[in-house]
C-alpha positions in Angstrom: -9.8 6.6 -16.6 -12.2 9.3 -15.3 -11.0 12.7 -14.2 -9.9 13.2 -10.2 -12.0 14.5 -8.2 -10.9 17.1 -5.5 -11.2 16.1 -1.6 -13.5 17.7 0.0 -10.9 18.8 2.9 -9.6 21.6 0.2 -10.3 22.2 -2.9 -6.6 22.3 -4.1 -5.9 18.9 -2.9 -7.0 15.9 -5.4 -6.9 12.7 -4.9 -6.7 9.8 -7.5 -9.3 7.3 -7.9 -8.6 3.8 -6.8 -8.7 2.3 -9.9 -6.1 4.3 -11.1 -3.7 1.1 -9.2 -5.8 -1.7 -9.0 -5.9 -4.6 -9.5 -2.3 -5.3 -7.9 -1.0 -8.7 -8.5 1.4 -10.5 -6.9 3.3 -13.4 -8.5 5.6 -16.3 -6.9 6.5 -13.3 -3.8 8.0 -14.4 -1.2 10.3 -12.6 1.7 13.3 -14.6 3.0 15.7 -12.7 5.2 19.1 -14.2 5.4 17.7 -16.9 4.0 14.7 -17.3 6.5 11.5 -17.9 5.0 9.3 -15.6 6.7 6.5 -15.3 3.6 5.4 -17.2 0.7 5.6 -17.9 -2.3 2.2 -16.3 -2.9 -0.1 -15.8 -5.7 -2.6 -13.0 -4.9 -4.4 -10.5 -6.6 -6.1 -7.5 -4.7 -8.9 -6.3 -6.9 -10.4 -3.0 -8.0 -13.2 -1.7 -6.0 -14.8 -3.2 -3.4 -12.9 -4.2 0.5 -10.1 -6.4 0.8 -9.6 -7.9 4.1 -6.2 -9.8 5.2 -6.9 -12.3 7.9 -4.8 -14.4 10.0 -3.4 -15.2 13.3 -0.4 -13.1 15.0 2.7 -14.0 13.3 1.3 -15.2 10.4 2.9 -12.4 8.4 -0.4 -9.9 7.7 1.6 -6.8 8.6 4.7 -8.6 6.4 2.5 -8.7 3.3 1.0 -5.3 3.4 4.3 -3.8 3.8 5.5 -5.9 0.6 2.5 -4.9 -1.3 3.4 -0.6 -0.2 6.5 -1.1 -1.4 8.6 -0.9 1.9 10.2 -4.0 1.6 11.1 -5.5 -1.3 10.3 -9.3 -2.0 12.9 -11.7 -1.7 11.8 -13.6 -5.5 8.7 -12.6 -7.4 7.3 -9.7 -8.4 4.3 -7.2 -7.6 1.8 -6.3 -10.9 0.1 -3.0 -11.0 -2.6 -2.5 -13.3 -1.8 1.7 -13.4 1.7 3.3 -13.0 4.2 1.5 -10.9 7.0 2.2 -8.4 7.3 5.8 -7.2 4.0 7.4 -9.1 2.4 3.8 -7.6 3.6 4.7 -4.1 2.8 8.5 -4.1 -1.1 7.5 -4.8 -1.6 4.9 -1.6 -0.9 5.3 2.3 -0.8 2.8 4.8 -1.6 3.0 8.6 1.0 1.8 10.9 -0.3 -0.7 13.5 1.4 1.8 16.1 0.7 5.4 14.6 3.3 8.0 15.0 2.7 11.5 15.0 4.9 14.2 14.6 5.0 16.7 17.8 3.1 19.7 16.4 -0.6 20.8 16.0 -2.8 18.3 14.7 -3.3 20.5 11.3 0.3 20.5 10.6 0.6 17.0 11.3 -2.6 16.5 8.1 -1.1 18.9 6.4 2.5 17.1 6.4 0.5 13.7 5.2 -1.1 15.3 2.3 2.3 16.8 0.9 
């Protein structure tokens, strides 16, 4: 795996390159809720490099599945593959964006600031 390279917003912060989790694999996940089948089972694989896009219509369970793959909620059977480290070093090296963003009431520096902590 190649050295990190520092972000350009400051040179003490470094980010890790994305193959460092990728490819993430998930196998037989599905999410059932009080036994309500709300996702799957799915086999997928997200790959290194490259866009991935997740397409579907409202209710289909996009928002579900990304949420699954960040580790927010856990699967109901399966299990989720990652190629580099996994559970908490996997979720300190990825960030999702909430369909309805919140920010925390202070300048917008702090706010960037608090993300990259």
């Amino acid at each position: 795996m190649p050295p990190s390279r520092p972000c350009a917003a400051s040179p003490a912060v470094w980010r890790a390159e994305p193959e460092a989790l990728l490819p993430l694999r998930l196998e037989g996940v599905s999410y059932a809720p009080a036994g309500q089948p709300l996702l799957g089972p799915l086999e997928l694989a997200f790959g290194a490099g490259g866009t991935s896009v997740v397409l579907g219509p409202n209710g289909a369970g996009k928002s579900l599945l990304l949420r699954i793959c960040h580790g927010l909620l856990l699967p109901s059977a399966g299990r989720l593959v990652w190629a580099g480290p996994a559970g908490h070093e996997a979720a300190r090296r990825q960030a999702m964006v909430f369909q309805r963003p919140m920010v925390l009431r202070r300048p917008v520096a702090a706010n960037v600031e608090y993300a990259l902590e």
